[in-house]
C-alpha positions as CSV (number, residue, x, y, z in Angstrom):
1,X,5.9,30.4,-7.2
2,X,7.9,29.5,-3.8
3,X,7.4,25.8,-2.6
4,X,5.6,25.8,0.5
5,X,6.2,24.0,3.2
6,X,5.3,20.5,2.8
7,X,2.1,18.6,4.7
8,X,2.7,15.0,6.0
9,X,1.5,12.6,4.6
10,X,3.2,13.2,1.5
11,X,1.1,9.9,0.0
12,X,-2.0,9.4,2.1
13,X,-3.4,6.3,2.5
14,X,-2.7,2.8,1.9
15,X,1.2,3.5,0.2
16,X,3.8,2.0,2.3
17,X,7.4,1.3,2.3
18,X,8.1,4.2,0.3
19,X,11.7,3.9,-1.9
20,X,12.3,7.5,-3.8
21,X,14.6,8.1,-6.4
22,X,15.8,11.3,-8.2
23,X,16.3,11.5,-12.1
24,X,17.9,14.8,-12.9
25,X,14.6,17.1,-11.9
26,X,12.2,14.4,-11.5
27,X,11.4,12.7,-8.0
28,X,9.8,9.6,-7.6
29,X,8.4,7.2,-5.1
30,X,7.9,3.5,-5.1
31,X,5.5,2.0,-2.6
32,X,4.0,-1.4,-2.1
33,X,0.5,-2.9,-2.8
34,X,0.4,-6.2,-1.2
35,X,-2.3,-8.3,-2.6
36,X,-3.8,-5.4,-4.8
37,X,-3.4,-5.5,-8.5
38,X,-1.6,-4.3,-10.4
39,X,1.7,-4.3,-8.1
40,X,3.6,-1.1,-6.9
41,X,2.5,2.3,-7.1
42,X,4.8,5.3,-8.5
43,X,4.3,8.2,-7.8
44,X,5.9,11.2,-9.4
45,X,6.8,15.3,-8.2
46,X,8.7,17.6,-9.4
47,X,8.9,19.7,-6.1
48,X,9.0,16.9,-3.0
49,X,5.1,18.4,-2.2
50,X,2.6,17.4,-5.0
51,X,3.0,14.0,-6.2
52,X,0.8,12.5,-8.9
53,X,0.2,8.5,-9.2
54,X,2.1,7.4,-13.3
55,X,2.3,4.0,-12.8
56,X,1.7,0.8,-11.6
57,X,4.4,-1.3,-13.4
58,X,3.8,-5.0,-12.3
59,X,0.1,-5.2,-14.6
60,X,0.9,-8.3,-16.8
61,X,0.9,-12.5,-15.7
62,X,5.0,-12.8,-16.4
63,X,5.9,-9.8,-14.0
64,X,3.3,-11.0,-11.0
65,X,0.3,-13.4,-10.1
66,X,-1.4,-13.2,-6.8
67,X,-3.9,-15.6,-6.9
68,X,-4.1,-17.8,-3.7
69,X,-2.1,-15.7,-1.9
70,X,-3.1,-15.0,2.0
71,X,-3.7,-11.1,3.1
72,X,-0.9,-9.2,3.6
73,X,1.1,-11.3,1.1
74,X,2.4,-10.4,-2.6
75,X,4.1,-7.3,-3.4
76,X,6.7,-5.9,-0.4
77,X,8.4,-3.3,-0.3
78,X,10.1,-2.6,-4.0
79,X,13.1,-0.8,-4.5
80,X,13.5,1.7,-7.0
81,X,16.8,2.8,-8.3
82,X,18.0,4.7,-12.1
83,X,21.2,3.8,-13.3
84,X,22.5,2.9,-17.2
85,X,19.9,5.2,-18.8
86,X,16.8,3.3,-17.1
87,X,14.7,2.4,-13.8
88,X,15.3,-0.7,-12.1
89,X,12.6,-2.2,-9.6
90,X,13.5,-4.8,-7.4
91,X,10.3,-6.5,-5.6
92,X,9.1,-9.8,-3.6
93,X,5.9,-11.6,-3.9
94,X,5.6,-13.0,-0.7
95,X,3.2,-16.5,-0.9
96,X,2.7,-17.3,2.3
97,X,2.1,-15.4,5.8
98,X,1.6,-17.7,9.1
99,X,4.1,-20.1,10.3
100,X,8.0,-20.4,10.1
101,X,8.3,-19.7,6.6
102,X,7.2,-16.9,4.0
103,X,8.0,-17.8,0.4
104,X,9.4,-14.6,-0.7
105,X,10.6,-14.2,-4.0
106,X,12.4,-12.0,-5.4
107,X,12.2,-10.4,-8.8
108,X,14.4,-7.6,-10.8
109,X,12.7,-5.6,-13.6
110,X,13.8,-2.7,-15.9
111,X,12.2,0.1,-18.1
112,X,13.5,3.4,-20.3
113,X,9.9,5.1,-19.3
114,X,8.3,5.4,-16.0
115,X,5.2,4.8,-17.4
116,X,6.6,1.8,-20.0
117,X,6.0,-1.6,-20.5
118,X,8.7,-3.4,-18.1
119,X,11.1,-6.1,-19.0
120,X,10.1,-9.7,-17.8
121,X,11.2,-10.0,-14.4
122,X,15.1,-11.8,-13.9
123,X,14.2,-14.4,-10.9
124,X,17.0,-13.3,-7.8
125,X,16.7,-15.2,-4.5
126,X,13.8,-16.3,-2.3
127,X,16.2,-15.6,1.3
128,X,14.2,-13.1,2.5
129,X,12.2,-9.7,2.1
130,X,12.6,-6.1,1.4
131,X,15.1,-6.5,-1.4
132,X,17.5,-3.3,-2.7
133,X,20.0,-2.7,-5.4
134,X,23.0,-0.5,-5.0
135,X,25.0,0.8,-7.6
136,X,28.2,1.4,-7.0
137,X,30.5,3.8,-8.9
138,X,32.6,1.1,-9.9
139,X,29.7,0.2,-12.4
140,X,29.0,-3.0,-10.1
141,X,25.6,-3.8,-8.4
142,X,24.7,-5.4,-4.9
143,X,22.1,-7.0,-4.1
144,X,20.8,-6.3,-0.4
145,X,18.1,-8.0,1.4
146,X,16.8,-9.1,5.0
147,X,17.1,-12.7,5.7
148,X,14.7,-15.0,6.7
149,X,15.6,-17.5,9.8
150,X,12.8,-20.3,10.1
151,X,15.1,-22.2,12.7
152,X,13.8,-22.5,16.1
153,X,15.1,-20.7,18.5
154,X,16.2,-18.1,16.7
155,X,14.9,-14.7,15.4
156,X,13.2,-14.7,12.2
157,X,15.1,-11.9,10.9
158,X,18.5,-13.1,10.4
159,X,20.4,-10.0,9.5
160,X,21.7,-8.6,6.1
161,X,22.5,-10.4,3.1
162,X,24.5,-8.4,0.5
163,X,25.6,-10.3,-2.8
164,X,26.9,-9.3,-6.5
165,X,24.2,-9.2,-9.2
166,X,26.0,-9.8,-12.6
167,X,24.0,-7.7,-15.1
168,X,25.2,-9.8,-18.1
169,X,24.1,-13.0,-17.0
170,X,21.0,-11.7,-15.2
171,X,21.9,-13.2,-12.2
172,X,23.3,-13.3,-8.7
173,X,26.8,-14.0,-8.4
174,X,29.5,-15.4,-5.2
175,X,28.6,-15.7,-2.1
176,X,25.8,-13.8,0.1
177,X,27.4,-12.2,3.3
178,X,26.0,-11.3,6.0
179,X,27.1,-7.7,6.7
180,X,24.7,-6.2,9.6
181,X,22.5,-7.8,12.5
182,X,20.7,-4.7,13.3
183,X,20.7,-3.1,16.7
184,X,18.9,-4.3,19.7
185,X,15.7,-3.2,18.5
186,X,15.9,-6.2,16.7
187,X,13.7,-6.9,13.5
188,X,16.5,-5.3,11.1
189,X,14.6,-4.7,7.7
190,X,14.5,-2.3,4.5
191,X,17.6,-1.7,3.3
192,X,19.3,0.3,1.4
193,X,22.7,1.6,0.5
194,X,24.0,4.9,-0.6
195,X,27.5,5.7,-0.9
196,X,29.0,9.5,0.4
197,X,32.3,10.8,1.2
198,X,34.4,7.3,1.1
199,X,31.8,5.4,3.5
200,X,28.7,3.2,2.7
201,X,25.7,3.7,4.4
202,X,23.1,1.2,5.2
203,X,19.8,2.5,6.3
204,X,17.6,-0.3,7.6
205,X,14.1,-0.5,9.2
206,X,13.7,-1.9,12.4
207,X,11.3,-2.6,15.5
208,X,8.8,-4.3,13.7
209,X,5.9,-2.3,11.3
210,X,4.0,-1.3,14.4
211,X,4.4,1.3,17.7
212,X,7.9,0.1,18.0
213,X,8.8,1.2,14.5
214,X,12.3,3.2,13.6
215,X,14.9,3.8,11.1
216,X,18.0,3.0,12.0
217,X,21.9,4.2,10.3
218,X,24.9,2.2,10.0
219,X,28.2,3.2,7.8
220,X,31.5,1.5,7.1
221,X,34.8,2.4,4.8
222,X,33.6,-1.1,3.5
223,X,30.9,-2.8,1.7
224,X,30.9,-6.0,3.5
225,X,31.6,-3.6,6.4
226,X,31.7,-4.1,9.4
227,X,29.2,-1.7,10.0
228,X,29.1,0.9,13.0
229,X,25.9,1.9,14.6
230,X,25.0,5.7,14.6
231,X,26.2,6.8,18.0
232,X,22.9,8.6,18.3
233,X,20.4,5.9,18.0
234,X,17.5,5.8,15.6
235,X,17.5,8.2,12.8
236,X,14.0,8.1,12.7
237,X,11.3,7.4,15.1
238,X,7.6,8.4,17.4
239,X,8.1,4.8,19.3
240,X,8.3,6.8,22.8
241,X,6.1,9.9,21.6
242,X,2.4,8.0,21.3
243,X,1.1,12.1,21.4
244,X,2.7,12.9,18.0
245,X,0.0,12.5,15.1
246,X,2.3,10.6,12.9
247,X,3.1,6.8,14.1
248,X,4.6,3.6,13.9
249,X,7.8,5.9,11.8
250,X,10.2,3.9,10.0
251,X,11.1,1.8,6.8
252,X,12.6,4.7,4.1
253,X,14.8,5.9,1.9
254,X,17.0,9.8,1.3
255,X,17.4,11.5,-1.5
256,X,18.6,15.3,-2.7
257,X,17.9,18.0,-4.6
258,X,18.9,18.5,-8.3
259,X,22.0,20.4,-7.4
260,X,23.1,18.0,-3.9
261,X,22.5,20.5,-0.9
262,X,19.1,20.0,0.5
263,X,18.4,16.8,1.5
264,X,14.8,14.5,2.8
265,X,14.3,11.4,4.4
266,X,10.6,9.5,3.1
267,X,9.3,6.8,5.5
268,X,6.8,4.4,6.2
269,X,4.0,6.5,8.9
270,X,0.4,5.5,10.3
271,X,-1.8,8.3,11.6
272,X,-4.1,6.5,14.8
273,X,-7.9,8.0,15.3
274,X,-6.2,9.4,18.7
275,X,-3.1,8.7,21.3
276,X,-5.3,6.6,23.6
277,X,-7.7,5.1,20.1
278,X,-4.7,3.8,18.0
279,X,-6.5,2.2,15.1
280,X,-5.5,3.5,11.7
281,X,-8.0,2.6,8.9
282,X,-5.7,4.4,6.7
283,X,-2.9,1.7,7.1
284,X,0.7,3.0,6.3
285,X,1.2,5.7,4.4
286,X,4.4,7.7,3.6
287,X,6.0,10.6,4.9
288,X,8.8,13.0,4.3
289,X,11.5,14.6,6.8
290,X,14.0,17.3,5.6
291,X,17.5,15.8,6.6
292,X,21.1,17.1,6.7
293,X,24.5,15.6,7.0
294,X,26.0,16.6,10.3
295,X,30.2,17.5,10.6
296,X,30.6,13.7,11.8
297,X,28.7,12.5,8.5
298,X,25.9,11.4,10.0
299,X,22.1,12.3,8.7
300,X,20.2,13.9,11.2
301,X,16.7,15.5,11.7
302,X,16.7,19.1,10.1
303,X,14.6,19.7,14.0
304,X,18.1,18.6,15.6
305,X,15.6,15.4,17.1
306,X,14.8,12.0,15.8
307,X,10.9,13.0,15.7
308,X,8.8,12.8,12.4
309,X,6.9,16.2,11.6
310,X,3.7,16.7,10.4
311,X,5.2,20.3,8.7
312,X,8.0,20.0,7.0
313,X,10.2,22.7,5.0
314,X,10.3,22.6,1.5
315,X,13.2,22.4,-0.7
316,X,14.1,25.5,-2.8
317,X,12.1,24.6,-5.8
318,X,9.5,26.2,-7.7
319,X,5.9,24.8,-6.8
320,X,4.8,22.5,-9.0
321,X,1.0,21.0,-9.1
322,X,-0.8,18.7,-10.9
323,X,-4.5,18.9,-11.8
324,X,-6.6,17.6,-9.2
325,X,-7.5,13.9,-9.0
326,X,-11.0,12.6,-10.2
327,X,-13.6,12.0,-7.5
328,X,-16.6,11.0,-9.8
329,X,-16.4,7.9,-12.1
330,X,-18.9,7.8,-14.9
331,X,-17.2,4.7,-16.3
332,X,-17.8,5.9,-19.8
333,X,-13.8,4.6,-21.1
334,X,-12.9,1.3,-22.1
335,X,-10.2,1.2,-19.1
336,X,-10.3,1.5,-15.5
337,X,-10.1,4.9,-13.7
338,X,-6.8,5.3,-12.5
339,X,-7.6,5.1,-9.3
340,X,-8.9,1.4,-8.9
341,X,-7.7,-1.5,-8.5
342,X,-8.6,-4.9,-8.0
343,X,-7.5,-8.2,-5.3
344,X,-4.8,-10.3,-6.7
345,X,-5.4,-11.9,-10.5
346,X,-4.0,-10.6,-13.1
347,X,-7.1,-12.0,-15.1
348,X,-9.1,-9.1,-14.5
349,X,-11.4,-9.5,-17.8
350,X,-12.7,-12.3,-14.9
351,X,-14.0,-9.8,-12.7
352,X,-15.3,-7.1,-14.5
353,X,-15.7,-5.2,-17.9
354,X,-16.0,-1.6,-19.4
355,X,-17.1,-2.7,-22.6
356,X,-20.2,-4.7,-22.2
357,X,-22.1,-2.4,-21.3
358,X,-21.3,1.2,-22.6
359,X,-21.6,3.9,-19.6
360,X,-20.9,1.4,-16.5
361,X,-18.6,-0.6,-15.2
362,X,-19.6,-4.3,-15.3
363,X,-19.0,-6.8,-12.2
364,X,-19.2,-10.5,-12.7
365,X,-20.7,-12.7,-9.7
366,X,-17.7,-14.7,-8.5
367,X,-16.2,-15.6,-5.3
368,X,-17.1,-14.2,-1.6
369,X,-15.3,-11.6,-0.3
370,X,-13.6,-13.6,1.6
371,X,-11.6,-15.1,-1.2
372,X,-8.2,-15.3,-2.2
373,X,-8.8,-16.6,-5.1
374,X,-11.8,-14.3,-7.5
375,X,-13.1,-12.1,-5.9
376,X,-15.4,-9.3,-7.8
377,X,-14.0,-6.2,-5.9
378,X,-13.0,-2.9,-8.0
379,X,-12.1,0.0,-5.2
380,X,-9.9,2.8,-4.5
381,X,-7.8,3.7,-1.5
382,X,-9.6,5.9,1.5
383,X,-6.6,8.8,2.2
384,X,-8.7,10.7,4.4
385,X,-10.3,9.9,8.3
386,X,-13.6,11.3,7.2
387,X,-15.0,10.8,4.0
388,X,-18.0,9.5,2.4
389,X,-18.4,7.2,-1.0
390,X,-21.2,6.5,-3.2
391,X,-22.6,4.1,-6.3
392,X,-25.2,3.7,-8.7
393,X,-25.9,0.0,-9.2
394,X,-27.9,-1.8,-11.0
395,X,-28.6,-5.4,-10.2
396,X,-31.6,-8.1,-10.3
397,X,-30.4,-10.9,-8.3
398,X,-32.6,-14.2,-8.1
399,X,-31.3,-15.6,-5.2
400,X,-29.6,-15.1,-1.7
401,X,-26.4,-16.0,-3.1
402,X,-26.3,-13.5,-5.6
403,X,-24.8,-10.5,-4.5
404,X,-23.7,-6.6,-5.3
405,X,-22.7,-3.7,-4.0
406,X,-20.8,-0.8,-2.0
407,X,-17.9,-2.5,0.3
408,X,-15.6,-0.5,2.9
409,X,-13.0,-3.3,2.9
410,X,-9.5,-3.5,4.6
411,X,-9.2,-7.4,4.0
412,X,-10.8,-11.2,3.5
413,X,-11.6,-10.6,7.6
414,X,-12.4,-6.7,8.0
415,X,-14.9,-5.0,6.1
416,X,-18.7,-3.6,5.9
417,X,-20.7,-4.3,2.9
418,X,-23.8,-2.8,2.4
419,X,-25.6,-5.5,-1.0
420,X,-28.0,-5.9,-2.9
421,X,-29.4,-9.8,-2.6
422,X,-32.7,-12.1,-2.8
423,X,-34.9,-13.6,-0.3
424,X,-37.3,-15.9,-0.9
425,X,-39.9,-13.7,1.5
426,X,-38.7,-10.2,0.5
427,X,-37.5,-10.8,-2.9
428,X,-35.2,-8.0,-4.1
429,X,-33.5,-6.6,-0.2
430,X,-30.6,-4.9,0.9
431,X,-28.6,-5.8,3.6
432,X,-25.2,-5.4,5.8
433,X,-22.7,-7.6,6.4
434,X,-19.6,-7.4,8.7
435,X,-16.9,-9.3,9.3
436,X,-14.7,-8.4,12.3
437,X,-11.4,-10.1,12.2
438,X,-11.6,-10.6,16.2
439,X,-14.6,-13.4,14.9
440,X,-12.7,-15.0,12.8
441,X,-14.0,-15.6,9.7
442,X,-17.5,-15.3,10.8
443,X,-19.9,-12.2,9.7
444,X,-22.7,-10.7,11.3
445,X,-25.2,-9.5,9.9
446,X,-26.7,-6.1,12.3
447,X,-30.2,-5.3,10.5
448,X,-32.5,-6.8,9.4
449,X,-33.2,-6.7,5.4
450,X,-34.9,-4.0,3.4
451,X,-37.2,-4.8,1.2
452,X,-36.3,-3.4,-2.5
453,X,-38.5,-2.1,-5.5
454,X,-37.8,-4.5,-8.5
455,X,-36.1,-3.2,-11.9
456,X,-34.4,0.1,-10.5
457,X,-31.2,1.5,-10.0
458,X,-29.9,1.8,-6.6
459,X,-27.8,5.0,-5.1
460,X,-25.7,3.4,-2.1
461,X,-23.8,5.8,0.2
462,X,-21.1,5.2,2.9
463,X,-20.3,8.3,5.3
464,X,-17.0,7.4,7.4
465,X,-16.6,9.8,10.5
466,X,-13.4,8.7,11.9
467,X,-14.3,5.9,13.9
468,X,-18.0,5.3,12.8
469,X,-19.9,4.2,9.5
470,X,-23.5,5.0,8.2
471,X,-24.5,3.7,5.0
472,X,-27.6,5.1,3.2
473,X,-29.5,3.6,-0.6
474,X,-32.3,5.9,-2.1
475,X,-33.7,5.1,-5.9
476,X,-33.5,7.6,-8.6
477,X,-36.7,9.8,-7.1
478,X,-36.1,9.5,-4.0
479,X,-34.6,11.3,-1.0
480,X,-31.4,9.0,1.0
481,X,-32.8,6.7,3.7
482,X,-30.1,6.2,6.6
483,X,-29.7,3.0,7.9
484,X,-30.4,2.6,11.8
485,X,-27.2,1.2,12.4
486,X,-24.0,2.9,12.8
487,X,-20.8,0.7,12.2
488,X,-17.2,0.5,14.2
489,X,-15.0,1.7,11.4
490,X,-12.2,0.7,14.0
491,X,-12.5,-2.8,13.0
492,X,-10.6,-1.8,9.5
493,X,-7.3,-1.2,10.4
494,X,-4.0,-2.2,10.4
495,X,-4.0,-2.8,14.7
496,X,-7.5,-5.0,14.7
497,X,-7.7,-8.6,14.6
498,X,-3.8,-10.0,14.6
499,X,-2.6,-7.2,16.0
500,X,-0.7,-4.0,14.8
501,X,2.3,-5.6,13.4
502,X,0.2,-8.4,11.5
503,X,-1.7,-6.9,8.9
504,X,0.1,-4.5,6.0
505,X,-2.3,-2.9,3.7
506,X,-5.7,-0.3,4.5
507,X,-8.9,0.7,3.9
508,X,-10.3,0.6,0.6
509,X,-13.7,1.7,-0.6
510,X,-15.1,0.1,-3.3
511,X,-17.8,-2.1,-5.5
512,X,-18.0,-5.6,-5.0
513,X,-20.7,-8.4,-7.0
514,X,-20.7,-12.0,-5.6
515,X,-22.7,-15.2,-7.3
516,X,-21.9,-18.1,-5.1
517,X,-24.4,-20.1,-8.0
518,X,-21.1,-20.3,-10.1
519,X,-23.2,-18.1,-12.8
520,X,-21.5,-15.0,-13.1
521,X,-24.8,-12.9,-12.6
522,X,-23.1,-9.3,-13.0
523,X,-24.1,-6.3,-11.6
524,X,-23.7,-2.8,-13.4
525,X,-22.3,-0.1,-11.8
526,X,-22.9,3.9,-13.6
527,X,-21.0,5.6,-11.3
528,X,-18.9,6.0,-8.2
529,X,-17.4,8.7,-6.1
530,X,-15.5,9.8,-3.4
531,X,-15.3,12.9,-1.5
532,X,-12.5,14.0,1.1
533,X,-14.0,16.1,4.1
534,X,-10.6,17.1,6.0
């Protein structure tokens, strides 16, 4: 069957930062996960169109540990590469977020298998962010990376470092250089290297992860260059088309086709509610361009612009598609569906179990939501602007700081939860609470409770229209009761609270169970789904 033309976004939904790799017929995509475990998503196609998640690689204590770590912070942009009869990933876990510095380490890991268990990670540098490895032909390998400049009165984002990395002694080797200061778009990020027809090119991000984003070129006869600017600007960018339904475009990586002649471009894109309402509750997801090498040897646009399309040609490869992913979660496995994940700890036999109780999927009461540390939360990404989610939970709380249920939860300081609790007055009630990051760490609370019938499961139901949120609860008998209050879903995005450049991740739907008693009370959940509507 011809390949179709491909629809943007290629990986909808919180997957950012996307760093693609070829290995002979097999494509496959890297992306970052911030402060959700287990770190980095890969994502695998055979035809540049379908892609199926196979593995999240960083799922053990030695490769990472989040816990503590602000929003936004962890795993950034990995880079993955093949070379020697194996994958390499290169990523940072990034401790810190305010201030002059970051606390980004960086980490090298290998595998045979996709899908296998990775090698301990080999500690590299903590410089900067947005590490890369380039293998040369000569069999040598460079390190690149953006630096980090914490002194005042300068710009935080130094330039790029490029060093050796000596595969025998695991470690880097000479002295870093400094081989490229970006253009004046300033905020030169994401590199990578790839080596064609006697020059080295360096692709970088730049202008910052909001609006202003863009990929930028650079190429010299050189390594340690110095590198020339394409003459035609960015490569890659919708910074002066705020009409175009794809934003905020940069932060990628090229690669070909199995026999070198049709060439993409993948990058970091947002898609705002509108032009003039540019919140994306989706955060950054990642999109493809079809590219060529122009008689200069420069990569350009396949539409002869610098414009991101929604439609994209596909290579010449037969269509290939994978069975459809699950959208109802009975829980009745002894591991999580592939499609969850949970905030930071590797520890996850903390938060939740599949095995205690046979048929659900077990929360234990820990921190608020608001935690960095444990906090009960089991979700899956939201890829599509309207949607609606649903659980079946059964819980018997005996106080008001005992809590469970369905969340809608971008970070610590943006989400809606509609729980299950205890009042003294009420007894068994559900609630709402929000917490908009303009507030700072205040919620709000906008009904009043609900008094619940004791001993029975509860069906919980968010319905996401864009830019507004109704939740709904009925019991097993019983027809769904709509809440009178409809919710700003504008308030989980990456643009709310710090601003569109300050927050890195998106909208996840989930189940959350809090016990602020210190007693673990645990709430069981028998199922979940999630249903796309456009």
């Amino acid at each position: 069957m011809k390949n179709q033309n491909i629809r943007n976004p290629i990986l909808p939904g919180f997957n950012p930062d996307p760093s693609i790799v070829r290995v002979g017929d097999d494509f496959y995509i890297a992306t970052s996960t911030f402060e959700w475990y287990p770190g980095v998503q890969i994502h695998h196609s055979r035809d540049l169109k379908n892609w199926r998640l196979v593995s999240r690689p960083l799922n053990r204590p030695a490769l990472l540990d989040m816990t503590g770590e602000p929003d936004s912070c962890g795993v950034w942009a990995p880079c993955l590469s093949w070379a020697d009869g194996r994958f390499w990933l290169i990523y940072t876990d990034v401790k810190r977020f305010d201030g002059n510095f970051k606390d980004t380490h960086n980490y090298l890991t290998t595998c045979e298998r996709i899908d296998g268990d990775w090698t301990d990670p080999v500690y590299l540098n903590s410089s900067g962010f947005d590490p890369s490895l380039f293998h040369d032909e000569d069999g040598r390998k460079w390190l690149v990376n953006m630096v980090w400049d914490h002194r005042p009165e300068r710009t935080f984002f130094g330039g790029i470092l490029l060093q050796e990395y000596d595969v025998s002694s695991q470690r880097l080797i000479g002295t870093a250089k400094n081989i490229f200061a970006g253009s004046t778009l300033g905020f030169t990020e994401g590199p990578h290297i790839y080596k064609r027809d006697g020059y080295y090119y360096l692709l970088t991000a730049e202008g910052g992860t909001g609006y202003d984003h863009a990929m930028t070129l650079a190429r010299s006869r050189s390594l340690t260059g110095p590198y020339e600017l394409d003459p035609n600007g960015h490569f890659i960018t919708a910074k002066d088309n705020p009409e175009l339904a794809i934003q905020r475009c940069g932060h990628g990586a090229v690669v070909d086709t199995p026999n070198g002649s049709e060439h993409y471009a993948v990058h970091l894109c947002s898609r705002p509610l509108s032009p003039e309402d540019r919140f994306s509750p989706l955060g950054r997801e990642s999109a493809i361009q079809r590219v060529r090498w122009d008689d200069q040897g420069w990569l350009r646009l396949d539409n002869e612009s610098n414009l991101p399309e929604t439609s994209v040609q596909a290579p010449n490869l037969p269509e290939h598609p994978w069975p459809a992913e699950a959208t109802d979660f009975d829980f009745t496995n002894s591991e999580l569906p592939q499609a969850f994940q949970w905030l930071r700890t590797p520890r996850h036999e903390r938060l939740f179990s599949l095995t205690e109780r046979a048929g659900c999927l077990r929360l234990f009461g820990r921190e608020s939501l608001g935690s960095h540390f444990e906090s009960s939360l089991v979700a899956l990404r939201q890829d599509s602007l309207s949607c609606e989610a649903g659980a079946v939970v059964e819980f018997n709380p005996e106080n008001f700081q005992q809590m469970a249920g369905l969340v809608c939860y971008y970070n610590s300081q943006k989400f809606h939860y509609l729980y299950i609790s205890h009042d003294e007055a009420l007894g068994k009630q559900l609630a709402i609470m929000s917490c908009d990051a303009k507030l700072g760490l205040e919620a709000s609370f906008p009904m009043a409770p609900i008094a619940l019938e004791s001993n029975k499961k509860i069906h919980l139901k968010a319905v996401i229209r864009r830019a507004e949120l109704t939740f709904s609860y009925r019991y097993d008998d019983s027809e769904w009761c709509e809440l009178p209050v409809t919710l700003d879903y504008r308030h989980l995005s990456c643009e709310a609270g710090k601003g569109e450049g300050a927050s890195f991740t998106g909208t996840f739907i989930g189940m959350a169970c809090q016990d602020l008693t210190g007693t673990a009370r645990a709430a069981d959940f028998h199922h979940f789904y999630y249903q796309r509507d456009e």
